[in-house]
N, C-alpha and C positions, 0 to 999 in steps of 0.2 A: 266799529264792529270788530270781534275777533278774527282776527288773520286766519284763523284754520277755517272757522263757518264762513267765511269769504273764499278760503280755496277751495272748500267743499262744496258751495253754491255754484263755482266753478263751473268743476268737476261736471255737476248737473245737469249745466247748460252745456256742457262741452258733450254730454253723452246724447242730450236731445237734438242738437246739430247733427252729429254725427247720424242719429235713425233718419234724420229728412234728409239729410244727404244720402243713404242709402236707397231710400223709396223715390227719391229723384231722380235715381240713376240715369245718363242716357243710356242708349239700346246696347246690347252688348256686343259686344266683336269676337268671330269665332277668330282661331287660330292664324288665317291668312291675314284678320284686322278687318275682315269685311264686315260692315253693318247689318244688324240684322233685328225682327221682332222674335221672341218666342213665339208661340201659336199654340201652343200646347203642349202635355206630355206624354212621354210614349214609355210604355211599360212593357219590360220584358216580357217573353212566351212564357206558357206554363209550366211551371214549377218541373214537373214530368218530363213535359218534352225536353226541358234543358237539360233534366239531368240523365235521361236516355241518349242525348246526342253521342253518335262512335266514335271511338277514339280513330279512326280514318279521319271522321271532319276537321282534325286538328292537324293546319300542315305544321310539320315540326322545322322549321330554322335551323341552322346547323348554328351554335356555339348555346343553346335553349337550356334556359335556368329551371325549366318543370322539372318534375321529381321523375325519377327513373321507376317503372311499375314492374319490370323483372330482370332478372342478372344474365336475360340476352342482351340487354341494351348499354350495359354495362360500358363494354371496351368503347363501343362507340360515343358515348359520353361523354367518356375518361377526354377527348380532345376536344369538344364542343364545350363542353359546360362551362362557361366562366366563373363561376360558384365553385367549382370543383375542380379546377382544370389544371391547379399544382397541387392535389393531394395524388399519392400512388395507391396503387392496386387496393393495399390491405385497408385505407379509410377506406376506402367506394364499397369495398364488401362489410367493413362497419355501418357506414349508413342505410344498407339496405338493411342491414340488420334489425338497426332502429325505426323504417320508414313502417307509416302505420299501414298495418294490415286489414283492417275492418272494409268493408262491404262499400261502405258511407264515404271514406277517404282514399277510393277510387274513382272519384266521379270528376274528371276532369273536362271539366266545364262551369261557367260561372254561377253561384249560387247566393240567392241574397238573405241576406242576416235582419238587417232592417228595411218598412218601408213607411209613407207616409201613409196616414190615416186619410183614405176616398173621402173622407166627409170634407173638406174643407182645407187638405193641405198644410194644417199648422201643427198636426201631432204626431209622434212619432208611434209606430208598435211591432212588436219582435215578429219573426217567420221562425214557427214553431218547426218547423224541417231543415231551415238553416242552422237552426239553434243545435240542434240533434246530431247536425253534420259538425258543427264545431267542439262538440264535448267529446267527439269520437279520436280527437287529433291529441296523442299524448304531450308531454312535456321530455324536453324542452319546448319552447316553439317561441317562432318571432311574429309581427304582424306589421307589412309594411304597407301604409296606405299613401295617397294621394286625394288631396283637396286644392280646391281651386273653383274659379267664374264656370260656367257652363262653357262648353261649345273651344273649351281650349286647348283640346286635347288628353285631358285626364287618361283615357280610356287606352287609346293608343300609348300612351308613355307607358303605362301597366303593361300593354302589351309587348312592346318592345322589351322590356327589361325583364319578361321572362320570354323574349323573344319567339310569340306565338302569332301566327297571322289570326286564324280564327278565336281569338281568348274572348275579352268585354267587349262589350257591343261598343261599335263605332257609329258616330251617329253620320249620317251621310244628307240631314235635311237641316233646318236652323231651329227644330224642334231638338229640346233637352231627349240625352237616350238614356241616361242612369237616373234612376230613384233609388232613391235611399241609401242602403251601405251594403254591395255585393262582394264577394268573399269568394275567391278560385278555388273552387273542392278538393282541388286533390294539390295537399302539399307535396312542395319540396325540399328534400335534405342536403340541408348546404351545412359545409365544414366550415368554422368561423379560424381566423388567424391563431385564435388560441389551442384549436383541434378541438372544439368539442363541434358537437352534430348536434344540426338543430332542424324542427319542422317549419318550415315559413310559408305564412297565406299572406295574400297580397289581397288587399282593400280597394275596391273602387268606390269613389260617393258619388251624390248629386251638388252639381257644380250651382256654386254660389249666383248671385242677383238675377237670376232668373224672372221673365215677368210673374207676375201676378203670386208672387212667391216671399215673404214676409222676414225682413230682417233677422228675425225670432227663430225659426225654420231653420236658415243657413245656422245661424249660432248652432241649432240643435246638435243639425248633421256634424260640424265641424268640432263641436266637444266631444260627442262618442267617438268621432274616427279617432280624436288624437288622442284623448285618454286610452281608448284601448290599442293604440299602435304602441310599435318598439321602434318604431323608426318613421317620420310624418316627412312627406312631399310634397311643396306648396308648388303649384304649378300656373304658370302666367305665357303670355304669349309676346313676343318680339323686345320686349324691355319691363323693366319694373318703375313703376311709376307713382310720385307719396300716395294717391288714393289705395292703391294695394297695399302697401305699407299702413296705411291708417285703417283700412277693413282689416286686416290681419292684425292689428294692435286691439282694433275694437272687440274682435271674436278671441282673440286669446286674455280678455281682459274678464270679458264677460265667461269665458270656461274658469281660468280662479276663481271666479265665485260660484262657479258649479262644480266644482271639484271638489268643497266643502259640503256643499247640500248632499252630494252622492255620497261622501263618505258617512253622513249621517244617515243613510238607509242603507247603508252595508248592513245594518244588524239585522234587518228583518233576512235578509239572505245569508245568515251565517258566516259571513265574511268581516274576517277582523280587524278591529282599525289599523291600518298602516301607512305610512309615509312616501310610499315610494309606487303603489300599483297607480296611484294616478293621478300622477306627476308628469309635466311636458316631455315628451321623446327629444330626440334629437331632431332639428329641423332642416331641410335641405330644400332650399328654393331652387327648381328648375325652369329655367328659362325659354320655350322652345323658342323657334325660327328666328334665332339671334343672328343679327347679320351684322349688326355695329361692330368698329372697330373701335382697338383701345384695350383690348383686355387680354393677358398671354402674354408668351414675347420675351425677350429678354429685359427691352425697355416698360412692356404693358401694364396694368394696374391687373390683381389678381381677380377672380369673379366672384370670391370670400370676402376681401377687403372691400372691393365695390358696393356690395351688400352692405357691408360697415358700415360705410362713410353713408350708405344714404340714410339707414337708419337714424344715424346720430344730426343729421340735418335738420333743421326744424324747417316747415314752413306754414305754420301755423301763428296768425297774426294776433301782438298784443298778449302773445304769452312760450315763454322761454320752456319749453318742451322737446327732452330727448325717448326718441322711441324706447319703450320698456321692452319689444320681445330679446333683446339684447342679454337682458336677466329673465324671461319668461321661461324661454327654451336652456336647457341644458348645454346644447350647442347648434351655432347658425351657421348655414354653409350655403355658397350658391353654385351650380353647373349650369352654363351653357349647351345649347343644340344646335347646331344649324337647322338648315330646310332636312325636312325629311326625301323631298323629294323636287323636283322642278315642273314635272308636265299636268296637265291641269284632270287629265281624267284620274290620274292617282291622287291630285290633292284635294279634287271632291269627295272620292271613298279611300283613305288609307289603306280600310284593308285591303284591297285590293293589292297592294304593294308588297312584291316579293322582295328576298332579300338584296337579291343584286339591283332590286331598282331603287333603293334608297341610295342617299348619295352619300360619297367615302366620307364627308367631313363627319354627317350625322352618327355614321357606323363607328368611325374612332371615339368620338363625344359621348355616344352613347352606351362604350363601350367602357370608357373612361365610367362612366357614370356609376356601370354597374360594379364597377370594380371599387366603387367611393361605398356602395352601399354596404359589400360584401366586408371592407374594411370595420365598417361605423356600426354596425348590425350585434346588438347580443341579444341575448333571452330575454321573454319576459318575465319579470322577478316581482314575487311579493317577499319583504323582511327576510330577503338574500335567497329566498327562493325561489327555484323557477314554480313556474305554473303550469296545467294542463287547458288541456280545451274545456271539463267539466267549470273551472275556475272560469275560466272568459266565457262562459254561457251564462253564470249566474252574472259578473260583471258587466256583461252587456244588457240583462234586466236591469239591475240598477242602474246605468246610466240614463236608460230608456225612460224608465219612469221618473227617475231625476227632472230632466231633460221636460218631461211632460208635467211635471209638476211646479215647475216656475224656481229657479234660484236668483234671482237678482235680489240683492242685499236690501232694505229698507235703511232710506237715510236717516243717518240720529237727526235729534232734536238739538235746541241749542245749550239745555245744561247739560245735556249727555257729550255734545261737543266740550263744553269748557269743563265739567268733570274730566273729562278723560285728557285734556292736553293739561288741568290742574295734575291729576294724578303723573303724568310723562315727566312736566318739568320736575316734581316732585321727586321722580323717579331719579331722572337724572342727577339731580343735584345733590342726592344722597351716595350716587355712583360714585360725583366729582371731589365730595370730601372724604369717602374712604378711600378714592387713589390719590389725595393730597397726602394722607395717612400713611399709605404704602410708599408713597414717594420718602416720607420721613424715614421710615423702617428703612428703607434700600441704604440710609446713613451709614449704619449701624452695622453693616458688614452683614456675613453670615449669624444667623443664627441658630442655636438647639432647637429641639423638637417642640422640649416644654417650655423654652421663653417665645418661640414664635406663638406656638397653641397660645397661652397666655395675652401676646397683642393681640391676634385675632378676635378672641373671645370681648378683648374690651373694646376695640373696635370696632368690631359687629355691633353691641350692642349701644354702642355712644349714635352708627349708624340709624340702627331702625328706630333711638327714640326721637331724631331726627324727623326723621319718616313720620311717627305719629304727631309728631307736633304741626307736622305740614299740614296734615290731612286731619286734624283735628274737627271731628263732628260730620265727617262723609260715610259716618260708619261702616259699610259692607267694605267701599273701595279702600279705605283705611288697610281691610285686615287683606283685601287682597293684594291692593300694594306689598303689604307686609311679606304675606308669601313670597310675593313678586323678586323683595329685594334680598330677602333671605337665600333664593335660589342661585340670584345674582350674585352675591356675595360669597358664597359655597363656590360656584365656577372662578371667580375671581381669586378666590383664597386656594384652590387647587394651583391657580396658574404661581400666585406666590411661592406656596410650597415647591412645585418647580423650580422659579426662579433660584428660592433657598440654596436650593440642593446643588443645583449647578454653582453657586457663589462657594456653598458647601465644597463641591468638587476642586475649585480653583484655591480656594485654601487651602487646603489640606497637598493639593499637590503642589502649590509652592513653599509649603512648609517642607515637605517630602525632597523637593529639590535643594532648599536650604541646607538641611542637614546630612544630606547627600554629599552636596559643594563642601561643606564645613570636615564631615569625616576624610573625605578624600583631600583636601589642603592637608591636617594633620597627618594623615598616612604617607605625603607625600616623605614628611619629614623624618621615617627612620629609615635609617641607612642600611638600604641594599646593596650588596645580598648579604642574608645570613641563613641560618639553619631553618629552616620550613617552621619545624615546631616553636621557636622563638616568635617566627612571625607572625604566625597564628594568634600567639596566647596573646600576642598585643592589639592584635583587630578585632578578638572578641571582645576586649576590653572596649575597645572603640565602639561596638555596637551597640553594647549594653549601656555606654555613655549617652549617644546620638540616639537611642530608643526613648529613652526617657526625656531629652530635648524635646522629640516632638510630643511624647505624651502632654509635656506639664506645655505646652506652649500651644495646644487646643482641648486645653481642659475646657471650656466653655462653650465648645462642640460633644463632647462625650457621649453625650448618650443620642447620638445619630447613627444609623447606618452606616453611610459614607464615613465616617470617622473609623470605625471598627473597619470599615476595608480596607481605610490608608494603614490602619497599624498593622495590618498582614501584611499588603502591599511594601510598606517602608520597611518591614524587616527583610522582606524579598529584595529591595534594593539595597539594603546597607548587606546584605549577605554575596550579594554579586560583586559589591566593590570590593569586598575582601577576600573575592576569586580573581577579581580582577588583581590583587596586587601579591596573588600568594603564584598568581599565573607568570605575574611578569621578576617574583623574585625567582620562580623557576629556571625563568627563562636565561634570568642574570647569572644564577647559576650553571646554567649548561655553556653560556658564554665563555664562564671565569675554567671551565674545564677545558673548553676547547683549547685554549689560550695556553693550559696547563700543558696541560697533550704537544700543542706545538711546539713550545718553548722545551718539554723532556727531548722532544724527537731532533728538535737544535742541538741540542747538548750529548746527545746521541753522536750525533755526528760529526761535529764538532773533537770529539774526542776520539772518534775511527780515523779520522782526517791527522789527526798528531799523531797516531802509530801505524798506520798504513802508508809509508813512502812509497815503496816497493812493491811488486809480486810478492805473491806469501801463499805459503802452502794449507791445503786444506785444514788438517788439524791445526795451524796456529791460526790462521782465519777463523773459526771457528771458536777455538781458547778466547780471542780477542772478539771475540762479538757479545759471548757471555758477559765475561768481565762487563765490558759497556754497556750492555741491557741493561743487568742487575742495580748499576751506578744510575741509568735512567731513570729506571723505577722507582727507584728510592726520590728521587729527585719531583716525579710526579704525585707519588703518596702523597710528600710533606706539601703541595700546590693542593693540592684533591682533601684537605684534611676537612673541609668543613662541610664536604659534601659525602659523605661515609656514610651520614643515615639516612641519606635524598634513596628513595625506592628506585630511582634513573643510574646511579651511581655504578651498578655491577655492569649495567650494560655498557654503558661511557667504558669503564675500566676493559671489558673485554673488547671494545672497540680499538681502547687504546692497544693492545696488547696484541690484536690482529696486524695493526699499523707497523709497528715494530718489528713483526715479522716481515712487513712489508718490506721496509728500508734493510733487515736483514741480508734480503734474497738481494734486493739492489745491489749492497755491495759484493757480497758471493758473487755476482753477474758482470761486474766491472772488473773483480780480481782475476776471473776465467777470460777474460778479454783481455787482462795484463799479460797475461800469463800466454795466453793463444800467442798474442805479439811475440813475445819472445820466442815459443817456438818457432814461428812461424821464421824470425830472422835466422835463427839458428839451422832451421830446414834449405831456406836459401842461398846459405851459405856453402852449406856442408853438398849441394845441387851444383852450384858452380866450381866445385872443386870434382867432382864427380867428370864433368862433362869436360874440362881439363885434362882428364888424367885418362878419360875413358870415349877415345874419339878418334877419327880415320886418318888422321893423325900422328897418332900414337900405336895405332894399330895396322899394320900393312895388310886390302884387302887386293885383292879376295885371299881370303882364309879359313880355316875349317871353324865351322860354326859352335861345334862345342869347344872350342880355345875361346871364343867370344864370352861363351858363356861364363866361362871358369874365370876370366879377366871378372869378369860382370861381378861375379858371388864374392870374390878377394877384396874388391873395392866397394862395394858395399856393404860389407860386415865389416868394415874397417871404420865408415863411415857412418853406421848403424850406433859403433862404441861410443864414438868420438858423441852422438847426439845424447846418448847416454849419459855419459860420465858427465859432460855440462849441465844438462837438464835434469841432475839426478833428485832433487829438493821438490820439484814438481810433476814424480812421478804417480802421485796419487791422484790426479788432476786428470778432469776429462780433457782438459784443451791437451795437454799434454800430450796423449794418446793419439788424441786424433790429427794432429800435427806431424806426428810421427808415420803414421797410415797414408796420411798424404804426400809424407815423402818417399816412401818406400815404392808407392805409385807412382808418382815422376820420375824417379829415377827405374823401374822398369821402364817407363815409355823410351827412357833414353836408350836403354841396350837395345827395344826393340826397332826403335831408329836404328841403331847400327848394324844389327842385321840386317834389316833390308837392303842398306847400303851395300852391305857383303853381298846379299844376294843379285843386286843390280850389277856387280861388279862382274862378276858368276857368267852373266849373262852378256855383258858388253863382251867375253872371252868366246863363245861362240854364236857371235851375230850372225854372221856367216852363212853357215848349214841350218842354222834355223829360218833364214833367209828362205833359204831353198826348200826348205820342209811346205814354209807356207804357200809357197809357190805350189809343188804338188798337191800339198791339200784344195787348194783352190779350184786344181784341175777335175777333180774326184767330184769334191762338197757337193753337187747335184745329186750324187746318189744315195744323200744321208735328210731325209724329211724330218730329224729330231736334232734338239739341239746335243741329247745325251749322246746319238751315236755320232754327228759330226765332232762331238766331243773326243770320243773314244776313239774317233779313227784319228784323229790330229796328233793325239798322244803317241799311240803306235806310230806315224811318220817321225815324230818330231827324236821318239827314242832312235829310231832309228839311222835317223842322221844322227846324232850324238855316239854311237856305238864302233866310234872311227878317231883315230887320231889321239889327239893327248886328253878328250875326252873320256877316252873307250876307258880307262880303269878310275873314272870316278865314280862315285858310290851312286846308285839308282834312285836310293830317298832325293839327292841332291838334284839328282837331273830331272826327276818329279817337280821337283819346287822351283827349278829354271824353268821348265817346260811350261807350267802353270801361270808364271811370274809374266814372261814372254806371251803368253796368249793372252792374258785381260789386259796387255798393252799395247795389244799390235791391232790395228783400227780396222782392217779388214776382216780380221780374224770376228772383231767382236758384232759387224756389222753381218755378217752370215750367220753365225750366231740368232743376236736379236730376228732373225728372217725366221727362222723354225719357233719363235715361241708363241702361245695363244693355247686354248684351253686341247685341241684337239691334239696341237704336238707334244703339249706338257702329259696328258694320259695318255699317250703311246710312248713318248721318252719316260713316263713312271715303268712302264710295262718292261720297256728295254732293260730301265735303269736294272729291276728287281729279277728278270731272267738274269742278268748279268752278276747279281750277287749271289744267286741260288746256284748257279752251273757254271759260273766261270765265264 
């Protein structure tokens, strides 16, 4: 028998196992794992009442994903929302912006979209008031649902993750509480990582194996929720186990083939065919009341990878089968929950359970969860666009009536089997000799536009007569193969052309580098440096050489694109190498000047150094620095001669010529220091011969002080000549001068040392009565509070002891200047003194001082 009608008869068998193992089900296990029957089902309240319920009945949870209904609630949001909770101010007041305003998408409270048909529980049909409420909800918008077994929490994990206590109904008996497919009324506007604002309704269904409830049923429910969601949540309770695995492989096996049928009545609804509106969401298996360990951790297994591995397990006997949802879904993810809760009157009614009574692990887990959705979460898109609610009202007719219209595929027959894997291998094997074909061409290097066109063309065509000869006398499948490999052939010849281009690209650039390395060896070889314009005319030469290398050396690429950009490109590189080398004969140039510059300014001084032995006076310092410039310069031109027409050249030149003045001033600055010396010996000399000739010593004190003087002006005008008439060559000289200024200073200071001297002599003549002066001043000083009048009275004693004896006929100026001399050296005197000063005696001794100058 043929291998495929053999794995197709399979298949068959493998699908009718699977419905008796479904209707064989044992009873189902709610959430805790307890056993239980269904008994029946229970249908939501009146369409009315639910959607009058007040928004009081809804206690709100502090971190609550619901949509915000006015910009009082704002601020307080802004910390709560986990959807929301790291955008600022100015998104939140976007989103309200966007949040819908209609009448319809204020109703916050649950609203159902689908339910089953009273008659008999196997068919589905829309709720013409759900339907009205969803076309009202603009686009963007997401739709997150949850599917799963009955009794496992579905309802509650919705609720939780938009963290409402009173949201879908909790069922609190072992009776199913959801039918059909209910929809939360009133969206909310959550910011996705990429900033856009989007509206999200969250999906509750009717939980799979249900009693007395038909394999067919669950498939229904579970293709409209996941077709129409942007984000699916399979929901299970305490572990995942193969049978969940093999119901969830069976129902998303059996939606691929409803996903075709529905697309085939999109026409009656105006809806266009597309690839992507219904197409598998991304899948997130949530685990509740996971208590096993093993998962987390630094050591643990992830609860994504766990999912993996079990997928990929087989245990199905007698035949080698890896789980498909793997490639079904877009992407598979799993999360973990803990216990919601521990004490037993909250785990009979959840809702009952405020937030603080849920337990910390679930709050993190669950917390984590929401923040996996708000990550995973985009719009929903038809052919890149998003959609509005009017779009998901007509899309949930068609799936509806899909769904109720039967899509399960009809098995081929057996020449339709062996036609159609004829046709495959056929297919194939026409594939494997045109990439033998291509494997040949890949010899051959790059090729042009028109010699590739040309293998193609023959190649295609040696291909499909191939193809007809396979297929000879299948006629229809013949011509559709035909098609088939034509189209094949076209994508495959595009990837060649690819290929080309790139082989294209690496030629031409290692031609490009070839002739790169080639002209730069050659440039290496003229000898730098020379004049700019010589160096030029010879690299153009070189480039118009090495242009034409690479022309004539991908002639048989020519008429390509990529050729025409290497030949701009390669003239752009052969034009920077010969910046590159006009750069670095610049450079060898400014070098060979510096060089020049140095070696004048050597020779500059070199020749100040042969006629500067000595101090030298201004003007012939000066004579002689000319001279030796002008010999410099000369001497730098004839160094400098090749660079005269470099554009750098003037500036170099006034660089140099700044320098020059530099070393100038240097030696000018060393001669004035020659020169200083010399005076300066000559000052010390002609200073020791002063103090020699003009000292107490030579002079007998005490004696009248203008004799002192007149000694003083004799010998220093004598001495004044004497610096002269030596130092006379270097009187144009500032050392000079000021060498001289400083002697005429020290030798003042000397005469006025000798005065003093005189003066102290003056004074050691009547120690005596000045003795006695200060004695009587002493006696008195109590009745003088200034220092100016115990001044003035000390004067008057002290004249007055003096106006006696061989005193009495010396001059008054004199015995002022003893009297004065005597009192800032006598320690008593100065100690009564310093007693009257301070601010108060200083302006009353001003006062004394100025009556004393006015009136005597």
């Amino acid at each position: 028998m043929c291998p495929d009608v053999t794995r197709l008869l399979t298949l068959v068998t493998l699908l009718g196992i699977c419905v008796t193992s479904a209707l064989s089900e044992t009873p189902e296990r709610d959430f805790l794992g307890r056993s239980f029957e269904a008994d029946g089902k229970a249908e939501h309240g009146d369409f009315m009442e639910t959607v009058t319920r007040t928004h009081a009945e809804t206690e709100h949870v502090p971190g609550t994903l619901e949509a915000r209904a006015t910009a009082s609630e704002v601020d307080d949001s802004l910390a709560q929302d986990p959807f929301t909770a790291k955008t600022d101010t100015s998104e939140v007041d976007a989103s309200l912006a966007q949040e819908p305003s209609t009448a319809e998408t204020d109703i916050d409270a649950p609203i159902q979209l689908v339910r089953p048909n009273p008659n008999g529980h196997e068919q589905l049909e829309v709720c013409e008031e759900g339907l009205r409420h969803l076309a009202s909800v603009p686009s963007p918008l997401a739709l997150i649902a949850v599917v799963g077994k009955f009794h496992t929490g579905k309802s509650f994990l919705l609720n939780q993750v938009m963290h409402k206590r009173g949201g879908f109904g909790v069922g609190k008996t072992v009776r199913p509480e959801t039918m059909g497919i209910w929809m939360w009324g009133k969206p909310l506007v959550m910011t996705l990582e990429s900033g856009m604002n989007i509206s999200v309704i969250f999906l509750d269904t009717e939980g799979f194996a249900a009693s007395n409830i038909s394999e067919s049923y669950d498939a229904k429910v579970f293709a409209v929720a996941s077709l129409l969601s942007s984000y699916l949540m399979y929901n299970s309770v305490k572990i995942i186990d193969q049978s969940d695995i093999d119901y969830l492989e069976l129902l998303a096996r059996r939606t691929q083939l409803f996903a075709l049928q529905s697309q085939l009545n999109a026409e009656r609804y105006a809806l266009e065919f597309n690839h992507n509106l219904l197409k598998f969401p991304p899948l997130l298996w949530v685990v509740q009341d996971f208590v096993q360990a093993g998962l987390g951790g630094a050591d643990g297994e992830s609860a994504q990878s766990w999912l993996k591995r079990l997928m990929k397990t087989s245990t199905r006997e007698q035949e080698k089968h890896e789980i498909s949802l793997l490639d079904i879904f877009d992407s598979v993810d799993c999360h973990t929950l803990f216990l919601p809760a521990v004490r037993k009157r909250l785990l009979e009614d959840l809702s009952r359970a405020q937030e603080e009574d849920l337990t910390e692990e679930y709050r993190e887990e669950r917390d984590d969860l929401i923040e996996k959705l708000r990550k995973g979460l985009v719009a929903k898109e038809r052919n890149g666009v998003a959609v509005d609610g009017a779009e998901l009202k007509l899309l949930v007719k068609l799936l509806v009536e899909a769904a109720n219209e039967g899509s399960l595929a009809e098995i081929p027959g057996r020449w339709g089997t062996f036609t159609q894997h004829l046709t495959q291998t056929a297919f194939q094997e026409c594939l494997k000799f045109f990439d033998a074909e291509a494997d040949k061409q890949k010899d051959h290097g790059a090729m042009g536009d028109l010699a590739l066109q040309r293998w193609y063309n023959e190649t295609a065509n040696r291909t499909q007569l191939l193809m007809n000869r396979l297929l000879i006398g299948l006629g229809s499948s013949r011509v559709q193969s035909g098609k088939k490999i034509e189209e094949a052939l076209r994508r495959r010849y595009e990837v060649i052309m690819e290929l080309n281009s790139r082989r294209l690209d690496i030629l031409c650039q290692q031609t490009q580098q070839t002739v790169e390395v080639d002209m730069d060896r050659e440039a290496r070889k003229l000898a730098l440096p020379m004049r700019s314009q010589d160096l030029l005319t010879e690299l153009e030469s070189l480039i118009g050489k090495y242009s034409l290398t690479f022309t004539q050396t991908l002639a048989a690429v020519n008429d390509t694109r990529t050729f025409l950009l290497y030949v701009d490109s390669t003239q752009k590189v052969l034009t920077s190498c010969t910046e590159k080398f006009l750069t670095r004969n610049r450079l060898q140039i400014q070098a060979m000047l510096e060089t020049v510059k140095e070696n004048s300014i050597a020779f500059f001084r070199n020749n100040m150094a042969d006629e500067v032995t000595r101090p030298l006076c201004k003007a012939r310092l000066k004579t002689l620095q000319n001279e030796q410039s002008i010999r410099a310069f000369e001497h730098y031109k004839l160094g400098a001669e090749m660079a005269e027409e470099e554009k750098f050249y003037n500036v170099h030149k006034s660089d140099y010529l700044l320098t020059m003045q530099q070393v100038a001033e240097e030696y000018e600055e060393a001669n004035d220091r020659k020169v200083r010396a010399l005076c300066d010996d000559k000052a010390s000399s002609l200073l020791e011969t002063l103090q020699e000739r003009f000292n107490s010593r030579q002079i007998q004190l005490p004696t009248n002080a203008t004799d002192i003087k007149t000694k003083y002006d004799e010998i220093a005008a004598m001495l004044v000549v004497q610096y002269t008439h030596s130092l006379d060559l270097y009187q144009d000289t500032t050392p000079y001068k000021t060498s001289l200024a400083d002697f005429q200073s020290k030798a003042e200071d000397i005469r006025d040392k000798l005065l003093e001297e005189n003066l102290h002599a003056y004074t050691k003549e009547v120690d005596e009565p000045l003795e006695t002066a200060v004695k009587v001043i002493m006696m008195s000083a109590d009745r003088y509070d200034t220092a100016f009048a115990l001044s003035q009275y000390a004067n008057a004693v002290c004249l007055l002891h003096l106006d006696s004896g061989k005193t009495r006929a010396w001059d008054q100026h004199l015995k002022a200047q003893i009297i004065a001399y005597y009192i800032s050296n006598n320690l008593a005197m100065q100690r009564e003194l310093h007693k009257r000063t301070g601010l108060w005696a200083d302006i009353k001794g001003f006062g004394q001082w100025l009556m004393w100058v006015l009136f005597g």
